[in-house]
N, CA, C and O atoms as a printed pandas DataFrame, in Angstrom:
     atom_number atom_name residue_name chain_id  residue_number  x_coord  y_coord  z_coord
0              1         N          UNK        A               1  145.548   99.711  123.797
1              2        CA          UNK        A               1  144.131   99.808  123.515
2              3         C          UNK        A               1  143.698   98.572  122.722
3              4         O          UNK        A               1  144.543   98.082  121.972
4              5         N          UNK        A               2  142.602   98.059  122.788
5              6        CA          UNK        A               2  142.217   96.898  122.835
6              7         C          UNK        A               2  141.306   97.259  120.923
7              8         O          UNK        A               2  140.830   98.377  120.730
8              9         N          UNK        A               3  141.255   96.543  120.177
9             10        CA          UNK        A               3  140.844   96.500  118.360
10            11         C          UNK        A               3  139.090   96.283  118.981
11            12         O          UNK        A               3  138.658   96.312  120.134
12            13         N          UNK        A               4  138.573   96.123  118.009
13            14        CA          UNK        A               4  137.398   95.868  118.560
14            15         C          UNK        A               4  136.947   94.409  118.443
15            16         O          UNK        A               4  136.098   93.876  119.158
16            17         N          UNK        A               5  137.783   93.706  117.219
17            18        CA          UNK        A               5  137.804   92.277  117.522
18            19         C          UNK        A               5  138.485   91.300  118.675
19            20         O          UNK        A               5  138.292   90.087  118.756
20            21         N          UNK        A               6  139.462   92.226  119.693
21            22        CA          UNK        A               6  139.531   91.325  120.546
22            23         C          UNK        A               6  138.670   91.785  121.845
23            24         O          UNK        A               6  138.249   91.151  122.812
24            25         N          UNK        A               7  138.583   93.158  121.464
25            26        CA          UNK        A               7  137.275   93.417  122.508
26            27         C          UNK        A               7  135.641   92.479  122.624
27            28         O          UNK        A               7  135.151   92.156  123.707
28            29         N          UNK        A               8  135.130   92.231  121.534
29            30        CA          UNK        A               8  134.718   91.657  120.776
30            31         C          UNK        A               8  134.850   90.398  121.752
31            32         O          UNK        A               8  134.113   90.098  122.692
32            33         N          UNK        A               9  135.917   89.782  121.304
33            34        CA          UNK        A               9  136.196   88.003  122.290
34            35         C          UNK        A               9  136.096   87.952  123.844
35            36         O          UNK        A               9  135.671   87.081  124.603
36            37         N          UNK        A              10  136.843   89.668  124.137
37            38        CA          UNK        A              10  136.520   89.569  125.816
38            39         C          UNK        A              10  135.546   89.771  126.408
39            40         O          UNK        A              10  135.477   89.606  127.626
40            41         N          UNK        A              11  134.548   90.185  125.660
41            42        CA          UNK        A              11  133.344   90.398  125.985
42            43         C          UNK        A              11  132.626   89.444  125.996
43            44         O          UNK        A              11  131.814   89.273  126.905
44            45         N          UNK        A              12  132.812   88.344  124.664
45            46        CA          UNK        A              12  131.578   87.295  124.764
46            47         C          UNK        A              12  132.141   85.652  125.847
47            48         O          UNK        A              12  131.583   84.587  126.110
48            49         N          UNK        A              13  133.246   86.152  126.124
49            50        CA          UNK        A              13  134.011   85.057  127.169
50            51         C          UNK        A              13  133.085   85.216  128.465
51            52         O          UNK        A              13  133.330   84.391  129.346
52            53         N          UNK        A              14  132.190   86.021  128.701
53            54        CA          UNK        A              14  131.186   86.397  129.756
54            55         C          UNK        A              14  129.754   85.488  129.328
55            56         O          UNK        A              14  129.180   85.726  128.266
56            57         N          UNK        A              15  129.349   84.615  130.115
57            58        CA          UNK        A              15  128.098   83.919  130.103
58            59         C          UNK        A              15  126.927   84.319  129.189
59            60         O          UNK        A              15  126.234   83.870  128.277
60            61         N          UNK        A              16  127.207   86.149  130.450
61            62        CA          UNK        A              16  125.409   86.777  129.741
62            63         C          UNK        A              16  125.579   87.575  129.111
63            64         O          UNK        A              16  124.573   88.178  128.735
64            65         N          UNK        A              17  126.910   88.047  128.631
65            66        CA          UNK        A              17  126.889   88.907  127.370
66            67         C          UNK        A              17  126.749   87.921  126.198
67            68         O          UNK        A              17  125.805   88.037  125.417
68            69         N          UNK        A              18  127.544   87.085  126.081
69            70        CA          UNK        A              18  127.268   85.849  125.033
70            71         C          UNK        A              18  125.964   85.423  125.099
71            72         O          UNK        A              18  125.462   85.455  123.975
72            73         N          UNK        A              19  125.213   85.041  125.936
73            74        CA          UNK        A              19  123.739   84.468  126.225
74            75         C          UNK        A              19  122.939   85.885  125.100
75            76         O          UNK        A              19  122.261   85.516  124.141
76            77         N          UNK        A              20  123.088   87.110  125.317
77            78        CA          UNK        A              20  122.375   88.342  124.329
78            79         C          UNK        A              20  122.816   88.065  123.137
79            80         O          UNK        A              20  122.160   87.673  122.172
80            81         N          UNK        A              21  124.376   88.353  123.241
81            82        CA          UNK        A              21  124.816   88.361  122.079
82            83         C          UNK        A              21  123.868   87.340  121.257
83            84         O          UNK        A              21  122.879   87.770  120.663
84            85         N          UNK        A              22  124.081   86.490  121.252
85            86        CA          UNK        A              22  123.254   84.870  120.642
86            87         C          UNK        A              22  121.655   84.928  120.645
87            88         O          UNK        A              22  121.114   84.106  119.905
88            89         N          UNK        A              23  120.509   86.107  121.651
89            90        CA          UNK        A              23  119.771   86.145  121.507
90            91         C          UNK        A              23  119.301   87.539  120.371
91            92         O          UNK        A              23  118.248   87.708  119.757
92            93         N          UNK        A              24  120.644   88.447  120.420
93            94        CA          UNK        A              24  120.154   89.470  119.244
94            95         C          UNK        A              24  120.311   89.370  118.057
95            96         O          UNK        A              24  119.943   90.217  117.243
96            97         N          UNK        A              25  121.139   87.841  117.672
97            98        CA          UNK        A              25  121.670   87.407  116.505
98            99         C          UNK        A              25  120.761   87.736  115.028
99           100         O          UNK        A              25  120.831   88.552  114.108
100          101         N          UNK        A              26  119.856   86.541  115.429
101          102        CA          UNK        A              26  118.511   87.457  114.182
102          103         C          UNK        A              26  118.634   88.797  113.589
103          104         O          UNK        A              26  119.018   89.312  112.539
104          105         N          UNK        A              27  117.970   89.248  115.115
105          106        CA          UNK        A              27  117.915   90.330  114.588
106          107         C          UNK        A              27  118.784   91.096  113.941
107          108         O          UNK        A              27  118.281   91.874  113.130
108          109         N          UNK        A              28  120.210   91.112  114.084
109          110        CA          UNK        A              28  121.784   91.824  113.487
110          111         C          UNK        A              28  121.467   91.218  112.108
111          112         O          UNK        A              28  121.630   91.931  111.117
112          113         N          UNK        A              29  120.986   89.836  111.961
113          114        CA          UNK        A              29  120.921   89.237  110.502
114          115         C          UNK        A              29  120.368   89.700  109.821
115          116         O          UNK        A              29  120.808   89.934  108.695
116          117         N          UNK        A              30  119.014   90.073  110.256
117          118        CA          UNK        A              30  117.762   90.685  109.516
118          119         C          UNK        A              30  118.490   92.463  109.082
119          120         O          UNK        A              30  118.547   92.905  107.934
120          121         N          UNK        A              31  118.745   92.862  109.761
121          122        CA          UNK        A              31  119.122   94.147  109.844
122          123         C          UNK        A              31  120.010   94.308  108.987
123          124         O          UNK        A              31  119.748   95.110  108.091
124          125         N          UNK        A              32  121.526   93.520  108.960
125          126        CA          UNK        A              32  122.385   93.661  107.940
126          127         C          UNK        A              32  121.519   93.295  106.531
127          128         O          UNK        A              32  121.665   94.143  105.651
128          129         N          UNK        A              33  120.874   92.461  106.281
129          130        CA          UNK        A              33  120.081   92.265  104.754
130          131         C          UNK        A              33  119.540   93.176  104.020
131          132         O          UNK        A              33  119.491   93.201  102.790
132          133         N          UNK        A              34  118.982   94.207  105.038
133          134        CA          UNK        A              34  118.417   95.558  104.774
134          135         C          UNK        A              34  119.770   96.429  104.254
135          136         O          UNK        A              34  119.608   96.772  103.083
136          137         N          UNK        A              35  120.892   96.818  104.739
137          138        CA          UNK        A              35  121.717   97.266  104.840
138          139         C          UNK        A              35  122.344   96.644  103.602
139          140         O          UNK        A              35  122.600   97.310  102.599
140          141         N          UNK        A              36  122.567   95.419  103.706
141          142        CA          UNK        A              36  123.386   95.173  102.130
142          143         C          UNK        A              36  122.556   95.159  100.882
143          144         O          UNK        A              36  123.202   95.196   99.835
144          145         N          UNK        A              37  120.686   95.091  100.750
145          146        CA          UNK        A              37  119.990   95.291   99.909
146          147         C          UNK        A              37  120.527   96.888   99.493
147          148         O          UNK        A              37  120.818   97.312   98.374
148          149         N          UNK        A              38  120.541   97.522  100.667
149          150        CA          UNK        A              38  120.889   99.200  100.252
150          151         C          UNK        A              38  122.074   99.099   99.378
151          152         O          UNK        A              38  122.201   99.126   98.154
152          153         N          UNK        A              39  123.066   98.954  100.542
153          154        CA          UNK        A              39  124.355   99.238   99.550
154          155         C          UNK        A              39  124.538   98.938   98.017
155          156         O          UNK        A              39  125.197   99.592   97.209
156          157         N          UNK        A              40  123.780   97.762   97.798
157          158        CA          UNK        A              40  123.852   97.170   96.593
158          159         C          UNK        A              40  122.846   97.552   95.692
159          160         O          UNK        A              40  122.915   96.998   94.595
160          161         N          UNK        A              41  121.724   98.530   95.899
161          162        CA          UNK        A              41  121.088   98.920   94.803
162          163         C          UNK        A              41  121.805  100.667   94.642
163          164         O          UNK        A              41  121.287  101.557   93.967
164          165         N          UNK        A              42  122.938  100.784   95.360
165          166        CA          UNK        A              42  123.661  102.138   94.862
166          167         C          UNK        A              42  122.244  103.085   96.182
167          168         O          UNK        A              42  122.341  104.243   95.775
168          169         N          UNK        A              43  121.495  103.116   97.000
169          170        CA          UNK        A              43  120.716  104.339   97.560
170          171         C          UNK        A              43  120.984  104.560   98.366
171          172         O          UNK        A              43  121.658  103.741   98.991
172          173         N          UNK        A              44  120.628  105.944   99.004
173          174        CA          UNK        A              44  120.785  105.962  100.507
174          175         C          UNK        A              44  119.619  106.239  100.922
175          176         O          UNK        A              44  118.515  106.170  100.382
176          177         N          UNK        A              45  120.154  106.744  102.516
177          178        CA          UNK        A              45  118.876  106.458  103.210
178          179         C          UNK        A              45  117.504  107.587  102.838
179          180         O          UNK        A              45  116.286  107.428  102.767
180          181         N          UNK        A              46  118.220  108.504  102.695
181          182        CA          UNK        A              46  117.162  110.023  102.322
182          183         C          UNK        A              46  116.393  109.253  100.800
183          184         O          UNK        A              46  115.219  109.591  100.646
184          185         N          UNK        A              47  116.812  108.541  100.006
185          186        CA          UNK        A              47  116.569  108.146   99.024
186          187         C          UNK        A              47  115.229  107.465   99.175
187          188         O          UNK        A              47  114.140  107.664   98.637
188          189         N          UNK        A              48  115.677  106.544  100.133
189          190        CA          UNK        A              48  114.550  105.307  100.387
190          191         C          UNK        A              48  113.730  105.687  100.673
191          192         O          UNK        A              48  112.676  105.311  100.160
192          193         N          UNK        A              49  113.768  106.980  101.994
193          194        CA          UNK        A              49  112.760  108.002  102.490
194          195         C          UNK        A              49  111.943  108.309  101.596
195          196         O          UNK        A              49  110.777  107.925  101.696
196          197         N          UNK        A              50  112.311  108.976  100.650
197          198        CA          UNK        A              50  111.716  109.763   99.580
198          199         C          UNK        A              50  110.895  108.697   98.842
199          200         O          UNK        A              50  109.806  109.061   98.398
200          201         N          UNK        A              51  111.088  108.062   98.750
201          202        CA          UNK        A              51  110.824  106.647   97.549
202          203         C          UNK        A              51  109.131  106.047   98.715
203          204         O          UNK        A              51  107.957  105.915   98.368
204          205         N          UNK        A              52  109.619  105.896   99.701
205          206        CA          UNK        A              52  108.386  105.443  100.750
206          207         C          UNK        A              52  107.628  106.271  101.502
207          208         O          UNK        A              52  106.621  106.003  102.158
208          209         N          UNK        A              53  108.435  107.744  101.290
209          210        CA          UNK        A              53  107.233  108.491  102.108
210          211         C          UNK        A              53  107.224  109.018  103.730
211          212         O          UNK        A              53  106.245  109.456  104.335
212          213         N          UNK        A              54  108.809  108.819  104.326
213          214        CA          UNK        A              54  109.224  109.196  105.397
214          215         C          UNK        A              54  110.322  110.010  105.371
215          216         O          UNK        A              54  110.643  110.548  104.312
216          217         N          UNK        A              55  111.101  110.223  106.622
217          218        CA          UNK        A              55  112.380  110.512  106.949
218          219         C          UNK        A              55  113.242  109.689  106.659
219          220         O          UNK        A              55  113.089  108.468  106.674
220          221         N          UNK        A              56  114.791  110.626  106.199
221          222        CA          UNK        A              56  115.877  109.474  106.315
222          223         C          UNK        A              56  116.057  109.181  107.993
223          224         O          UNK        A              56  116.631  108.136  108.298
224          225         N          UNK        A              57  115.535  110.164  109.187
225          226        CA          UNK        A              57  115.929  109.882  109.999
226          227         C          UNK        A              57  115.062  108.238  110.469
227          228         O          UNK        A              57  115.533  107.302  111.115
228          229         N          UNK        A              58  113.666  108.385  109.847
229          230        CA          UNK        A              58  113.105  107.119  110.044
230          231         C          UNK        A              58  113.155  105.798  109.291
231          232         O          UNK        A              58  112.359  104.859  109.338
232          233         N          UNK        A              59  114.332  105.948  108.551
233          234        CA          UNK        A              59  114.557  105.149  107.462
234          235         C          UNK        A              59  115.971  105.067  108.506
235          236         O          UNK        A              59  116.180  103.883  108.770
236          237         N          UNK        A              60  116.715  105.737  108.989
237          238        CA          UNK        A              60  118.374  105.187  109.758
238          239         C          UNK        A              60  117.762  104.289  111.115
239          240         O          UNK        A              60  118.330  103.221  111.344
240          241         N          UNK        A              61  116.501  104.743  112.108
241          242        CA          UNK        A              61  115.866  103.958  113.048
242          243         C          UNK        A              61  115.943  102.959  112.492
243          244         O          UNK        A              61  117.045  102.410  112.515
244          245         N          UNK        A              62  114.764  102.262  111.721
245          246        CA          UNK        A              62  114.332  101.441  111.248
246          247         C          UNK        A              62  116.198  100.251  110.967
247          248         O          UNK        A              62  116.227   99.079  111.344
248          249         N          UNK        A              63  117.050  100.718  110.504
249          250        CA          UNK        A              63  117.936  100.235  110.055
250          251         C          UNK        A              63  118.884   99.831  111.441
251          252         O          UNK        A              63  119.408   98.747  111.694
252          253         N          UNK        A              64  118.904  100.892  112.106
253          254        CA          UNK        A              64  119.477  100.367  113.373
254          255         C          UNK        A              64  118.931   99.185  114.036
255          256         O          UNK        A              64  119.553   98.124  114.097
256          257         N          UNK        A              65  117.836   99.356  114.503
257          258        CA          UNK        A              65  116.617   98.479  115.502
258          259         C          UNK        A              65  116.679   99.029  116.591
259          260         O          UNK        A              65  116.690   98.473  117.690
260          261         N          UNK        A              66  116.728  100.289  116.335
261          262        CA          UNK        A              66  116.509  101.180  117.879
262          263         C          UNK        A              66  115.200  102.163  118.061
263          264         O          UNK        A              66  115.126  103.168  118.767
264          265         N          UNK        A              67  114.302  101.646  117.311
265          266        CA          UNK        A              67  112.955  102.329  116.906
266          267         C          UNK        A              67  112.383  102.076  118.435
267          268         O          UNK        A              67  113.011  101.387  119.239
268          269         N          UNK        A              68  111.113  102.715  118.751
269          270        CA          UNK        A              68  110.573  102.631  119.854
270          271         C          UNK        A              68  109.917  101.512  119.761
271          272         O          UNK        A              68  109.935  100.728  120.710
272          273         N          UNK        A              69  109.189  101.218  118.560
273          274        CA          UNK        A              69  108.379   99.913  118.184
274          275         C          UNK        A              69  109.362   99.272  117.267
275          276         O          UNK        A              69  110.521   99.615  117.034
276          277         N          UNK        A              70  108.528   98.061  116.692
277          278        CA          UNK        A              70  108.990   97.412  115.800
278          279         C          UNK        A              70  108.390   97.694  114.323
279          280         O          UNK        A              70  107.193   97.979  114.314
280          281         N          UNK        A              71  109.063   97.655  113.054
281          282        CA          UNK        A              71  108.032   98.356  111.861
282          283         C          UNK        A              71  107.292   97.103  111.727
283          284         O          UNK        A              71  107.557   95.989  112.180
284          285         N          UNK        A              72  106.222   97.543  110.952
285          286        CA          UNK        A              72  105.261   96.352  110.619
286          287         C          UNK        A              72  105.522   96.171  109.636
287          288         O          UNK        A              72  106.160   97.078  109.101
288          289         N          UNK        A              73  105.312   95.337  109.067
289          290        CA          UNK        A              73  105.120   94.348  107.863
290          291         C          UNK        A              73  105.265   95.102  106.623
291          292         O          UNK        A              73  106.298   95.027  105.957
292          293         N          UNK        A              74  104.026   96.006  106.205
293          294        CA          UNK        A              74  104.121   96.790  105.164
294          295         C          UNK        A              74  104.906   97.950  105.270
295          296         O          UNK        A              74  104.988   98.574  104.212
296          297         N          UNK        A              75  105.742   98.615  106.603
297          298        CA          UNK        A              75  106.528   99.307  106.440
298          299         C          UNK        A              75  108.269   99.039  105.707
299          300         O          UNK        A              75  109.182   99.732  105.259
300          301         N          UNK        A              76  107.926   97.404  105.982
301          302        CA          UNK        A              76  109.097   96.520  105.601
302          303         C          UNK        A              76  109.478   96.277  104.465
303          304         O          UNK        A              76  110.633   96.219  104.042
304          305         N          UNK        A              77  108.050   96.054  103.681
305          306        CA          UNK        A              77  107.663   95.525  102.612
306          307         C          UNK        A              77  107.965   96.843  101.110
307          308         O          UNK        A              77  108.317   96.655   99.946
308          309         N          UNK        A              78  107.635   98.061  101.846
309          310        CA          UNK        A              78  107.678   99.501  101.410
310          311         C          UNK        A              78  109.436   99.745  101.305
311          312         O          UNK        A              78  109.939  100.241  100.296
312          313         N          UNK        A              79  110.033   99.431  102.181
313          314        CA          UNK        A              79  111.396   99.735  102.149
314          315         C          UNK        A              79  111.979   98.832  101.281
315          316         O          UNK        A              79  112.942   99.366  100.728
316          317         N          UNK        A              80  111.785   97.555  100.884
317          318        CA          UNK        A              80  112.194   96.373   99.873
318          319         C          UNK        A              80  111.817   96.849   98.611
319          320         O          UNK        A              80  112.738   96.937   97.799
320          321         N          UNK        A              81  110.587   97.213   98.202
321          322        CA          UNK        A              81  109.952   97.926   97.011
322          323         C          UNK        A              81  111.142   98.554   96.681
323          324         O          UNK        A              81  111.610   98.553   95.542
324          325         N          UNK        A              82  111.862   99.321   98.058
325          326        CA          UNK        A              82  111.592  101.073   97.520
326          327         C          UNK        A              82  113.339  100.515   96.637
327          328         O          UNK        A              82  113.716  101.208   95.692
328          329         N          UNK        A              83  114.031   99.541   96.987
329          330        CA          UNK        A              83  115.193   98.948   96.693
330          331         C          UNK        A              83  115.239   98.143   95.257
331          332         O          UNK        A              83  116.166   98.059   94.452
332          333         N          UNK        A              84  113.783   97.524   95.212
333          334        CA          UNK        A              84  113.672   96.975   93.871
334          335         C          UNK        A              84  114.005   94.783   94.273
335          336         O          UNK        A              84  114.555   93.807   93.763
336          337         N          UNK        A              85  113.223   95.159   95.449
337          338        CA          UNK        A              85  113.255   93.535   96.391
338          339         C          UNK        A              85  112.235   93.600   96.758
339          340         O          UNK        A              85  111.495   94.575   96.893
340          341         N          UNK        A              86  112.008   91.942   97.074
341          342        CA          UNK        A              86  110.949   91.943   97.530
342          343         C          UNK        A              86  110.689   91.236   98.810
343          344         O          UNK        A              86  111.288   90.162   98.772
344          345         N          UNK        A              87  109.865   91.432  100.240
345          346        CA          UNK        A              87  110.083   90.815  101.644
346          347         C          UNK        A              87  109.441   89.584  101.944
347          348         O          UNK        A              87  108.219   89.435  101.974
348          349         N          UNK        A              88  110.379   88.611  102.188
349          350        CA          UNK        A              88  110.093   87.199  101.911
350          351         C          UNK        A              88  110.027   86.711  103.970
351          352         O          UNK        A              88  110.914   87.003  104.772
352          353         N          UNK        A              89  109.120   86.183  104.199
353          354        CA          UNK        A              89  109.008   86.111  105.700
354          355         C          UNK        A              89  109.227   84.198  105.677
355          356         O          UNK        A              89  108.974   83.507  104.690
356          357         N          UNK        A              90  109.571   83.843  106.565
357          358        CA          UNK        A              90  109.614   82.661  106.632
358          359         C          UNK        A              90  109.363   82.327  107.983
359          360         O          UNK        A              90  109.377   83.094  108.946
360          361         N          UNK        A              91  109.019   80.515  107.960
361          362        CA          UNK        A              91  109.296   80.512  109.311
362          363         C          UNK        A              91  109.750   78.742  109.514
363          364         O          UNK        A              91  109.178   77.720  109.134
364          365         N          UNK        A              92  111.180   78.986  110.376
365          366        CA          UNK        A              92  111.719   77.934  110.282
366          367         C          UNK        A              92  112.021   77.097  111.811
367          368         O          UNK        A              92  112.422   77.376  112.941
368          369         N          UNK        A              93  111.331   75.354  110.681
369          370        CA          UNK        A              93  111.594   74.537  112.295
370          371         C          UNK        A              93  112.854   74.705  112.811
371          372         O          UNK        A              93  113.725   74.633  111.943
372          373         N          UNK        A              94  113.380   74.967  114.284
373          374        CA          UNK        A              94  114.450   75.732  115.000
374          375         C          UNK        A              94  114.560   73.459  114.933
375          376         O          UNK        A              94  114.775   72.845  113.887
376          377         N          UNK        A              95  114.455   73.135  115.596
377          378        CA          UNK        A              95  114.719   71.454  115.626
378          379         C          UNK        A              95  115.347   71.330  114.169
379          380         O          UNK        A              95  116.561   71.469  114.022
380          381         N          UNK        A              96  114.392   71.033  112.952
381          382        CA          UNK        A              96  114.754   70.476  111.897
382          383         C          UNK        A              96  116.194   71.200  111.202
383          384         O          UNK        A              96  117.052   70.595  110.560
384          385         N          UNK        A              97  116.173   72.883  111.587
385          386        CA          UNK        A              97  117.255   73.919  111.178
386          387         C          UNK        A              97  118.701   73.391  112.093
387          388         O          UNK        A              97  119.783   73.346  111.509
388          389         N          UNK        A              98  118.627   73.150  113.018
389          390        CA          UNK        A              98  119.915   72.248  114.012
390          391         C          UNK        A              98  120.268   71.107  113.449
391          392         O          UNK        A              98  121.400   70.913  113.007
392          393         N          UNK        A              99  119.649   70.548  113.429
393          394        CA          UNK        A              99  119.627   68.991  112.652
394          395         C          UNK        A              99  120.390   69.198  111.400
395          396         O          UNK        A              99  121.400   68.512  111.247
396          397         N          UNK        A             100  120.105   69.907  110.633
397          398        CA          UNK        A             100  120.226   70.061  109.143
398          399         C          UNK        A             100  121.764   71.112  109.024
399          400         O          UNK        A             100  122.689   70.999  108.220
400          401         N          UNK        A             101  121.626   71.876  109.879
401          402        CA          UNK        A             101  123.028   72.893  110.461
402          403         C          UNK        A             101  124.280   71.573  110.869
403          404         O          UNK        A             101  125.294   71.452  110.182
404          405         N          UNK        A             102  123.988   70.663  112.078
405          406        CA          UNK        A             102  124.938   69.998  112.212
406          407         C          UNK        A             102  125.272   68.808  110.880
407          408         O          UNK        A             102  126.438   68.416  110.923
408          409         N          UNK        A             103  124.664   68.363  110.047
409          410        CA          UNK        A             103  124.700   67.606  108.747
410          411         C          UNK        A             103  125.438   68.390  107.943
411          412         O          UNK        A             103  125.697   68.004  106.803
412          413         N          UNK        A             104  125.827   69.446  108.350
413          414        CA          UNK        A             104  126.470   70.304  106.757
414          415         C          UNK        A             104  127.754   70.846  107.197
415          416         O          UNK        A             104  128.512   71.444  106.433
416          417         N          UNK        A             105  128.016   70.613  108.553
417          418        CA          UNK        A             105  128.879   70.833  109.134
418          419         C          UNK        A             105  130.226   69.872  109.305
419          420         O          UNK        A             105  130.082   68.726  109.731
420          421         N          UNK        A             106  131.529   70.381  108.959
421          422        CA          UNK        A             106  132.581   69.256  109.071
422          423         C          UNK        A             106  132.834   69.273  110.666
423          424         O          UNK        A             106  132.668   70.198  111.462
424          425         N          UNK        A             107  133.292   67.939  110.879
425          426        CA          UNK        A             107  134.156   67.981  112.304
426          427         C          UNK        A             107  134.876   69.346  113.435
427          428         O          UNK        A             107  134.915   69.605  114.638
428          429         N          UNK        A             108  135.312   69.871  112.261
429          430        CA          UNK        A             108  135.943   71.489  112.479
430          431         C          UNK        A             108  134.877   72.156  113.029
431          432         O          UNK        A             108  134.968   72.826  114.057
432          433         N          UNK        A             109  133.750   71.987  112.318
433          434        CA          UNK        A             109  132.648   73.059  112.508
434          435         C          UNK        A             109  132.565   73.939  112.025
435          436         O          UNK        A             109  132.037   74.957  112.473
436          437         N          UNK        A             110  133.335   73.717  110.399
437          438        CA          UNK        A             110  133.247   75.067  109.226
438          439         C          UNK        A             110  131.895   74.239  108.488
439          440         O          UNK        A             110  131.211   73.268  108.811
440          441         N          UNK        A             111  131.912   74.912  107.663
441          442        CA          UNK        A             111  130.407   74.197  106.883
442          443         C          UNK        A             111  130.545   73.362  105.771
443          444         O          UNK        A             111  131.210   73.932  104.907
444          445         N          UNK        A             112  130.256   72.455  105.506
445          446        CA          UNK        A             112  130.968   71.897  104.439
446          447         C          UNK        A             112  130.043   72.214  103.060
447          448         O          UNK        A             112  128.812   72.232  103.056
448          449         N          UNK        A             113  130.793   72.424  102.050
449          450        CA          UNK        A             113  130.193   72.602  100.424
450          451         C          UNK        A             113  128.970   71.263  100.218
451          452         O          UNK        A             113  129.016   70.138  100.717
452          453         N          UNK        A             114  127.652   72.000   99.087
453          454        CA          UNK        A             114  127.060   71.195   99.255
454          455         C          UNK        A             114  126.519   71.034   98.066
455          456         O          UNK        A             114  125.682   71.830   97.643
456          457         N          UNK        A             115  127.024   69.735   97.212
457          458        CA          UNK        A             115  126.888   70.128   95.672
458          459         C          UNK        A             115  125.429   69.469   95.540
459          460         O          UNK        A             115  124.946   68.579   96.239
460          461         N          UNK        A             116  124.844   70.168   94.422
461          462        CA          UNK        A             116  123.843   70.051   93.985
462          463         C          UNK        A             116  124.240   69.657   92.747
463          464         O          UNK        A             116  125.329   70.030   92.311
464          465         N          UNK        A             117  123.141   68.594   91.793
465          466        CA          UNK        A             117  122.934   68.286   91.058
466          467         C          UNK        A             117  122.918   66.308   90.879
467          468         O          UNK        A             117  122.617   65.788   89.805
């Protein structure tokens, strides 16, 4: 039986599973942030519910990204509150973010440290 990390590799060795994979990326990013804001203020989900005014079942949607819609803004913004964060939106040049990704990057293609001061 196959781990799920090498399942994992045989799967993205496929064009268009890798082609998704790489297009749902964000979103897994965005989603885990939510998820580690939780873990790390000690709540759960019935908690957050309670705190904003829904279900935990609409507080586990929301966390998945398997909602019928997408939440809006202030439903987002309500769940960060409800954690003791706050929802920071950005929006970044995809050109200048490559550019700046391959500059920080060693030969290897690990990332290289980047001292400040």
């Amino acid at each position: 039986m196959l781990t799920h990390k090498e399942l994992k590799a045989r799967a993205l060795e496929r064009t268009d599973v890798k082609a998704e994979y790489e297009r749902l990326d964000e979103e897994f990013q965005f989603l885990d942030e939510f998820l580690k804001a939780r873990a790390a203020a000690g709540v759960t989900q019935a908690e957050v519910a309670e705190r904003i005014g829904t279900t935990q079942s609409a507080v586990a949607r929301l966390e998945s990204g398997r909602g019928k819609h997408s939440p809006s803004i202030a439903t987002l913004q309500k769940y960060a509150h409800a954690l003791g964060c706050r929802l920071e939106l950005r929006l970044v040049n995809e050109m200048v973010s490559r550019e700046l990704e391959g500059r920080t990057k060693s030969p290897t293609g690990r990332a290289k440290k980047q001292h400040v001061g």
